[in-house]
TORLO-35094 format. One record per residue (C-alpha): residue in one letter; x, z, y. Coordinates in steps of 0.1 Angstrom, whole numbers, plus 5000, padded with zeros to 4 digits. Each point is the difference from the previous one (the first is absolute). Layout:
BEGIN
AXZY;...
END
This chain:
BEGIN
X500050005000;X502950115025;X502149664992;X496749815006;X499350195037;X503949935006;X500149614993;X495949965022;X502350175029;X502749814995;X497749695002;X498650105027;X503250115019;X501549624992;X496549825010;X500150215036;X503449965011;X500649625007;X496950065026;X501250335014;X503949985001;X502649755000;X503549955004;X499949665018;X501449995035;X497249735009;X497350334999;X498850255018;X498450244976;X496849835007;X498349644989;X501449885031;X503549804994;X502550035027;X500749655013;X503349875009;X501549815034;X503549925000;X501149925033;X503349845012;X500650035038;X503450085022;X500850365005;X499250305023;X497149745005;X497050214997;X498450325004;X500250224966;X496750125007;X498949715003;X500849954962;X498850314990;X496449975014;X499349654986;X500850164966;X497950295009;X497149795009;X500049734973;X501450184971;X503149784995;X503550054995;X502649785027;X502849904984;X502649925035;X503349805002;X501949925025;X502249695012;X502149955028;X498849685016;X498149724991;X502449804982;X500750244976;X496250004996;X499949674995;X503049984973;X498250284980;X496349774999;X502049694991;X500750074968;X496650074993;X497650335012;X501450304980;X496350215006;X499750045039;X496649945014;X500850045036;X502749895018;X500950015040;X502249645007;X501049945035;X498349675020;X502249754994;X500150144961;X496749974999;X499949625006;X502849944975;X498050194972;X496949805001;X501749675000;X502050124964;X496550134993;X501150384994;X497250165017;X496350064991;X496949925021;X498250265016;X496350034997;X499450105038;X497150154991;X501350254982;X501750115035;X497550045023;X502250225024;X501749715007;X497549975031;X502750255015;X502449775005;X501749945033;X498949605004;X503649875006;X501550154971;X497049794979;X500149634991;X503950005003;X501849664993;X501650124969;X496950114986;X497149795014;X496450174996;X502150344983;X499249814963;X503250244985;X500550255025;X498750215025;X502550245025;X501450294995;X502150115030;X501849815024;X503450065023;X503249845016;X503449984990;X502250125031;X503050255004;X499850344997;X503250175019;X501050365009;X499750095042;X503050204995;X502449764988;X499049695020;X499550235036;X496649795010;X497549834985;X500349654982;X497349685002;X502249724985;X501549864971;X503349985020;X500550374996;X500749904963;X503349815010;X501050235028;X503850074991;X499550425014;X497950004965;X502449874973;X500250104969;X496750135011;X497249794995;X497649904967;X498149714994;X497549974972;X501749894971;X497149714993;X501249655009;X496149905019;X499850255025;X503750075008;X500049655010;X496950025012;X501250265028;X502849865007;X498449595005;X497650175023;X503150135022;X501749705004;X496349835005;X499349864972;X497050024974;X500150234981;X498649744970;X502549725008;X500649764974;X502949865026;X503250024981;X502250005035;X497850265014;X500750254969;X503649904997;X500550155033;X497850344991;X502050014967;X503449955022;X499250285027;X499550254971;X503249914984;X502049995033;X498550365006;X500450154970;X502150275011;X497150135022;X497750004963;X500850384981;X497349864971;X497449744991;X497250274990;X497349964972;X497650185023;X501650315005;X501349965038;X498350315005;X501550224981;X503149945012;X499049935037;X498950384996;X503050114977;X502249895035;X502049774977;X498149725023;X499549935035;X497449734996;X497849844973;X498149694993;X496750174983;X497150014996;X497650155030;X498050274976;X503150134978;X501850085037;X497250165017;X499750244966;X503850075002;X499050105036;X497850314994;X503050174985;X502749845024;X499150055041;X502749765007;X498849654980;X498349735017;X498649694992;X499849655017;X498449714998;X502949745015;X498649835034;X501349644983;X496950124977;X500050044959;X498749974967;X496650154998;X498750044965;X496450094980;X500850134968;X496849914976;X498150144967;X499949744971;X498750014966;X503049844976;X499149744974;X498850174968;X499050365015;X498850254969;X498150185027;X498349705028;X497550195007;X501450315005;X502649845024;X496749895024;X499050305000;X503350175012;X500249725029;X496350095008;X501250365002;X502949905018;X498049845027;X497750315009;X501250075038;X500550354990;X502549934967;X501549705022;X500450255027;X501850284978;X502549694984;X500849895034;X500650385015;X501950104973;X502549714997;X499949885041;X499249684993;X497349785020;X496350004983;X498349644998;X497250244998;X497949955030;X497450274996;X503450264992;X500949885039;X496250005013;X499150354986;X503750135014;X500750114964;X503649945009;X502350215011;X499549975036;X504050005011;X500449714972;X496749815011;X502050025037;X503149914989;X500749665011;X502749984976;X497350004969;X496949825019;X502149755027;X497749925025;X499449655002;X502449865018;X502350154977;X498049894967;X500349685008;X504149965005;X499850074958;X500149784970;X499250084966;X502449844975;X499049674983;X500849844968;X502949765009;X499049774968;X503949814989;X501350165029;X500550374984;X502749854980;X502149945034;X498850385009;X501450134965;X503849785004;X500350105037;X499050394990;X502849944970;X502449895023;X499350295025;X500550274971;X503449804989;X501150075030;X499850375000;X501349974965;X496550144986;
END
């Protein structure tokens, strides 16, 4: 009798536990499965809580890498999507990525938020009518510097080949927007498929190149703020969040104007999770989420309503330096694809890093 009231436990122990308990990492202890989102976007590039609350709210697990620019983006998606379901490419990335069909089409309607949108960062030339990608944030590449060591403030790209800074200076070690900066000091477009015209920005670098301490993957501000620097070429949001622990950094955008940029949300080909990845841009776009991305990483917000409803920090949403006023926006360029040209970018970037015997 006892051995038959053991094994009807037993039974019943074995038939209750698959519902009630479980050692997969894809449950919650309840009927509800925790989804995944693996996200691949550039670093310190979002709020944490940002992360946290989207999980909170839509029972889901984010899975988040990090790259360092959006080549390396691009080089990792070549070969095929490894699992990520949202990525962040820059503009001109953007463009290159639909025409080697890598990206998914969105279904707008999924994203509804979208309506919050600042209108001039919508219907973009590398993405007409937003079919792959909608905007993230947006910002300039311009030079941060310390007051102390350069004794006034700077507003051109000629402070980067003033001799009282050598062995001082950093350019972005990224063939497009180095020359970028320096084409638009000597006058030139900053897309120029002009092989004279980038034979003499390659030749100004490599006659300066005692003034250059270090072509930088993006790190300028670390050692702008480390002193091992006087001046950078970066990028306008990772200065300004070096400047809340460092009184003495600045940032400028050069008077001969820059790169502006609009880094984007896109779905890679073959997402697991397509749907999921709508949502999180949806979520994204809320002026309030946008708002605490944008505050948290002192970047510009495409988010229109963010601006409107002054979710902003107010001394960002002032700061000319983050929102240029008009007359300002309009001395910038966002990068373009170059088409055959970015072959004569790559062997003129070779022969600049030759000669610094990097």
């Amino acid at each position: 009798m006892n051995r038959l009231l053991t094994f009807f436990l037993l039974f019943l122990i074995s038939a209750i536990l698959p519902f009630g308990c479980s050692n997969n990492p894809n449950t919650t202890g309840s009927s509800n499965p925790v989804q995944e989102l693996n996200i691949y976007n550039y670093s310190t590039y979002i709020a944490p809580e940002i992360i946290t609350q989207f999980e909170k709210e839509n029972n889901v697990k984010i899975k988040y890498d990090t790259y360092d620019n959006s080549d390396a983006l691009y080089a990792k998606l070549k070969q095929g999507n490894p699992g990520y379901d949202l990525i962040f490419p820059a503009d001109y990335m953007v463009k290159i990525m639909v025409s080697e069909e890598m990206l998914e089409p969105l279904n707008l309607e999924k994203i509804p938020n979208r309506k919050n949108i600042e209108p001039k960062f919508i219907n973009q030339s590398f993405d007409r009518g937003n079919k792959y990608s909608l905007p993230y944030q947006w910002g300039t590449m311009g030079i941060g510097y310390n007051i102390k060591a350069t004794k006034g403030e700077i507003n051109s790209w000629a402070a980067m080949f003033d001799p009282k800074f050598t062995g001082k200076v950093a350019w972005q070690d990224d063939a497009r927007y180095t020359f970028a900066g320096v084409l638009m000091y000597l006058g030139y477009d900053p897309n120029t498929q002009n092989p004279d015209e980038l034979k003499k920005a390659r030749d100004l670098l490599i006659k300066n190149k005692a003034l250059i301490a270090a072509f930088v993957p993006d790190t300028g501000q670390n050692l702008l703020a480390q002193g091992e620097i006087n001046l950078t070429m970066e990028w306008s949001g990772d200065i300004f969040q070096a400047m809340k622990e460092n009184p003495d950094l600045r940032f400028a955008i050069p008077k001969e104007g820059t790169i502006v940029f609009t880094d984007n949300m896109a779905i890679p080909k073959n997402a697991p999770h397509k749907e999921l990845a709508e949502k999180f841009i949806n979520f994204i776009l809320q002026p309030e989420i946008g708002a605490k991305v944008s505050n948290f990483i002192s970047y510009g917000t495409p988010n229109k309503a963010a601006i409107e409803q002054k979710l902003i920090n107010e001394k960002d949403r002032k700061n000319s330096q983050i929102y240029p006023p008009a007359e300002l926006f309009a001395k910038l360029k966002y990068l373009e694809d170059v088409g055959k040209a970015a072959t004569l970018y790559d062997r003129s970037w070779t022969e600049v890093k030759a000669a610094f015997g990097k």
